[in-house]
C-alpha positions as CSV (number, residue, x, y, z in Angstrom):
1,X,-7.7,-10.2,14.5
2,X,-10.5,-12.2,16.1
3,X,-7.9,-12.3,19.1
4,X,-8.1,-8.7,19.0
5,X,-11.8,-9.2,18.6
6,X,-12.0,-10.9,21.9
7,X,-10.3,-8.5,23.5
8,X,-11.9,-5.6,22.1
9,X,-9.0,-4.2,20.6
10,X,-10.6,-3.4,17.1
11,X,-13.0,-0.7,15.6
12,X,-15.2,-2.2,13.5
13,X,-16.4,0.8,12.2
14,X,-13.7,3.1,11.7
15,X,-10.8,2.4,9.2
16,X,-7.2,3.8,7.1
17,X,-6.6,2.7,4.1
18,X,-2.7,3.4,2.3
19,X,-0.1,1.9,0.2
20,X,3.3,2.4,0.0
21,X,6.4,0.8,-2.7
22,X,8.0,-2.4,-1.9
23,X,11.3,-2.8,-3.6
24,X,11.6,-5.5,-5.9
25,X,14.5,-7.8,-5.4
26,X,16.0,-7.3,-9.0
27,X,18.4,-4.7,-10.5
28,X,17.6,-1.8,-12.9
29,X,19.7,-3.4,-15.4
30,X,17.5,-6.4,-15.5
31,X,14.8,-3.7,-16.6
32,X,15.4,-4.2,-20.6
33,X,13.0,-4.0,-24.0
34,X,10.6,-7.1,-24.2
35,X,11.1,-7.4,-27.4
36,X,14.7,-7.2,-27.1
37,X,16.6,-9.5,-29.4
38,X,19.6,-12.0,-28.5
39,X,22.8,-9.6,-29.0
40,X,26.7,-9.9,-28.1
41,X,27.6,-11.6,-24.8
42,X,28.1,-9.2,-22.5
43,X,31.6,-7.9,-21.3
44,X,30.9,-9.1,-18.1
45,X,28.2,-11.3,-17.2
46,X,27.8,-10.8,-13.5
47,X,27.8,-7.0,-13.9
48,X,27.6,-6.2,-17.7
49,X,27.9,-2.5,-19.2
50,X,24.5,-0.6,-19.1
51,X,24.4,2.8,-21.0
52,X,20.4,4.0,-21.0
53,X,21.3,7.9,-22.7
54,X,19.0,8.6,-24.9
55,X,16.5,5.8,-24.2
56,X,13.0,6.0,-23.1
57,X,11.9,3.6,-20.5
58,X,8.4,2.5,-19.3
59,X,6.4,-0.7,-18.0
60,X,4.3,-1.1,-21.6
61,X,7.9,-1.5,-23.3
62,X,10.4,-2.6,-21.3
63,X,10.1,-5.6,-18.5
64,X,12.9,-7.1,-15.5
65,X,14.5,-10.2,-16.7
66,X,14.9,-10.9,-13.0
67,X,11.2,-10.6,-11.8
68,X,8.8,-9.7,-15.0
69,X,6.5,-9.3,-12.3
70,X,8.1,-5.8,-10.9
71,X,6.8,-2.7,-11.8
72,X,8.9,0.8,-12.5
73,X,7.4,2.9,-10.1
74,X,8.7,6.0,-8.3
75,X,7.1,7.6,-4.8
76,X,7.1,11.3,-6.1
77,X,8.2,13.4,-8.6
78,X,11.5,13.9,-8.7
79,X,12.7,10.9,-6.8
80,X,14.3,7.7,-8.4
81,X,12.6,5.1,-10.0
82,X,13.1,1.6,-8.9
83,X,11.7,-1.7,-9.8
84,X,9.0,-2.1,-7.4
85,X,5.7,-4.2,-5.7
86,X,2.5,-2.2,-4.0
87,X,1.8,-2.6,-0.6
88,X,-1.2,-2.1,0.7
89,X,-2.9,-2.2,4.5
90,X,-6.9,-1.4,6.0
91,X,-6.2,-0.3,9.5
92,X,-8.5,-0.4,12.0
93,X,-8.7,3.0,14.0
94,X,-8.8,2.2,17.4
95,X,-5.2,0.9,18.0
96,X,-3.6,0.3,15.0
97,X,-4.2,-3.2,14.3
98,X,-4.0,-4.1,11.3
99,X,-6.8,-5.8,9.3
100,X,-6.5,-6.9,5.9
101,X,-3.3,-6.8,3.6
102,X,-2.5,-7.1,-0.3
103,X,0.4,-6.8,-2.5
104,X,-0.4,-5.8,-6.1
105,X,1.8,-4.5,-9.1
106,X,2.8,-1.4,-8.6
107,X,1.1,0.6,-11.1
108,X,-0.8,4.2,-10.9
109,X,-4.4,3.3,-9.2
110,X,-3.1,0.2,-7.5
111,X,-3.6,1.5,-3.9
112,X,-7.4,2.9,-4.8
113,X,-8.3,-1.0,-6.4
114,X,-6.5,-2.6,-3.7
115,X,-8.3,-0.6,-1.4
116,X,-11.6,-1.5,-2.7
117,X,-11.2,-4.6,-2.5
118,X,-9.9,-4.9,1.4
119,X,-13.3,-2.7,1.9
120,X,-15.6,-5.0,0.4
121,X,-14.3,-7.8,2.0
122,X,-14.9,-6.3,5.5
123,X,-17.5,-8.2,7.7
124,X,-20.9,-7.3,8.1
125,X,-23.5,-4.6,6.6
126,X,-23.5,-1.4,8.9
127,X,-21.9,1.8,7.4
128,X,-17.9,2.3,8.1
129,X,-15.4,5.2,7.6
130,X,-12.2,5.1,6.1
131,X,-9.5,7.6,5.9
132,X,-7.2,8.2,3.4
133,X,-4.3,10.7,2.2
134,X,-5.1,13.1,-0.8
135,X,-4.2,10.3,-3.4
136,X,-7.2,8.7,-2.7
137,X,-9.6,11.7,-3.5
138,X,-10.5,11.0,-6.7
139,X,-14.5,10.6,-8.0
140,X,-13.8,7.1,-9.0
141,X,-13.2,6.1,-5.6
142,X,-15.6,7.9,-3.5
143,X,-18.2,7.3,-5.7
144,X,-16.9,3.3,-5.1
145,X,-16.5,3.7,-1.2
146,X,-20.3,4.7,-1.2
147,X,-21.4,2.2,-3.5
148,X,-20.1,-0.9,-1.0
149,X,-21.9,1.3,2.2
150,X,-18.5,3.0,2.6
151,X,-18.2,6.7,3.9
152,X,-14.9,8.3,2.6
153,X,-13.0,10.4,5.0
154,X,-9.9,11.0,2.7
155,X,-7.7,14.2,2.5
156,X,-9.3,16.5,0.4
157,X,-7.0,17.1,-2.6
158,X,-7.9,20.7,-3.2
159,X,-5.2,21.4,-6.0
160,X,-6.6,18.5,-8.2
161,X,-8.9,19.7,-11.4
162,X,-12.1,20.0,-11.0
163,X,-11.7,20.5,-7.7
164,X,-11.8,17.8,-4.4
165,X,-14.5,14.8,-4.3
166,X,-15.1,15.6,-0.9
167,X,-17.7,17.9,-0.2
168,X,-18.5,20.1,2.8
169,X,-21.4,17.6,4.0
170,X,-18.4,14.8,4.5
171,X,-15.8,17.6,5.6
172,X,-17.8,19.7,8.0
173,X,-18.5,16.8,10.5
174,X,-16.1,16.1,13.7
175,X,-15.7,12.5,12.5
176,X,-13.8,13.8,9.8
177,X,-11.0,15.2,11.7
178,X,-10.5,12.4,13.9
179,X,-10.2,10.2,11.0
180,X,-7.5,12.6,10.0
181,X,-6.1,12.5,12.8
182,X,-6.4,8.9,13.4
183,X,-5.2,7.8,9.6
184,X,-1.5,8.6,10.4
185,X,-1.1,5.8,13.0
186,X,-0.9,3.5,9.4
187,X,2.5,4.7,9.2
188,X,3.8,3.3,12.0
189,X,2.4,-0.2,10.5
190,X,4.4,0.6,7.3
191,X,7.4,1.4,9.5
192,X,7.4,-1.7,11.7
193,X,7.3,-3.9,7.9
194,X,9.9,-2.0,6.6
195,X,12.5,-1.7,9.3
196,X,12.2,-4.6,11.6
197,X,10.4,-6.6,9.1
198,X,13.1,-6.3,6.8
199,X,10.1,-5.3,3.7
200,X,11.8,-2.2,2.4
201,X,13.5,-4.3,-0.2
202,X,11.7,-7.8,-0.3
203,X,14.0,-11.2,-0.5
204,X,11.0,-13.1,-2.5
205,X,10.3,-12.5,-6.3
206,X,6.7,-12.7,-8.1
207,X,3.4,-11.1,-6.9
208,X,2.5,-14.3,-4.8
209,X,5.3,-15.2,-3.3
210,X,6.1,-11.1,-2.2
211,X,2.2,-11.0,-1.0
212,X,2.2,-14.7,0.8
213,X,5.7,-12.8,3.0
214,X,4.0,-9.1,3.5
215,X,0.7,-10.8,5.4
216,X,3.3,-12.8,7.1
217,X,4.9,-9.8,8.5
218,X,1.4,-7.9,9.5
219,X,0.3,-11.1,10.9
220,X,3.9,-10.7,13.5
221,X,3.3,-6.9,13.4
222,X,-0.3,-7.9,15.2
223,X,1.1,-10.1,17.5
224,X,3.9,-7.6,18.9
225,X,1.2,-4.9,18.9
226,X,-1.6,-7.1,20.8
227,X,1.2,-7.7,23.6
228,X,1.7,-4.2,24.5
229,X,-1.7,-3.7,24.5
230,X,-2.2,-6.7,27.0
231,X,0.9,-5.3,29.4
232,X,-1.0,-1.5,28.7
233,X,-4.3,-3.2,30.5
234,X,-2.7,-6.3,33.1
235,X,-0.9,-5.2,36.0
236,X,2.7,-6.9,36.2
């Protein structure tokens, strides 16, 4: 980043926040009671007999014997659950660069507190922007973004109770739909660690370790990105 600095690559004013699920390298059957006690061997040890009918499931009371770290987490309603890490990115705005990074378990407000925390560790004092999808419009977290001299351009989540924490004074400017505009160039960052990064199912187990291999990656996904930016501006 202070390559791209140099260059003049960066906004350092305009920014995306997002996360998106990492999945854990361990299987649903490692997902058992905590409490669970020491039973019949199983019928077969490298792939034992699993029936879950008729048993309820969550993260309070059951844990992966594989990687207690991994979370139960599922994208949407309706789709499968699987035992997964939270990934999270601040993009810079200007080219899709991006700037900070953190992996955190996997539960509900992960991406909001993860968030927060990229924000506040941003350089400098002046006022930025960041964008967001609808998941982020909650009060908690606009009231937050302004707190640390942020101003929130996130989807407005007009469905949610009580109505969306982004008002017409935030919504009515022409910032606000360029950083709509500009928020969806984060999923080509998720897309690059996924797919050629190999991170849609991480190899590493344990928040660290899974963390210490996802800024890896966006460090590489920098690198690739700041050389077709150079071959955009140098004549060959």
């Amino acid at each position: 980043m202070e390559q791209a600095s140099g260059q003049g690559w960066d906004s350092d004013e305009h920014f995306t926040v997002d996360g998106s699920l990492l999945e854990a390298w361990a299987g649903v059957k490692s997902f058992q009671p905590k409490n669970k006690k020491s039973s019949s061997p199983p019928d077969d040890p490298g792939n034992p007999t699993v029936n879950y009918r008729g048993e309820k499931r969550s993260n309070e009371t059951h844990g992966s014997k594989s990687d207690p770290e991994a979370q139960m987490a599922r994208k949407g309603p309706g789709k499968e659950a699987k035992l997964s890490y939270s990934g999270n990115l601040l993009v810079e705005n200007r080219n899709g660069l991006i700037v900070d990074s953190r992996v955190w378990e996997a539960t509900g407000p992960a991406e909001r507190y993860a968030a927060l925390e990229m924000l506040q560790d941003l350089p400098g004092s002046k006022r930025v922007t960041v964008a967001g999808d609808k998941g982020f419009d909650t009060a908690d977290f606009v009231r937050e973004c302004r707190n640390i001299w942020v101003t929130p351009h996130v989807a407005q989540n007009l469905g949610r109770r009580g109505g969306s924490a982004i008002d017409s004074r935030t919504a009515r400017h022409a910032g606000y739909a360029i950083s709509q505009k500009k928020r969806k160039r984060i999923e080509e960052c998720f897309g690059g660690l996924k797919t050629i990064a190999l991170l849609r199912k991480v190899r590493h187990r344990g928040t660290l370790k899974v963390d210490w291999i996802f800024t890896f990656a966006c460090a590489a996904y920098n690198l690739v990105r700041m050389r077709n930016l150079m071959h955009s501006v140098v004549p060959t």
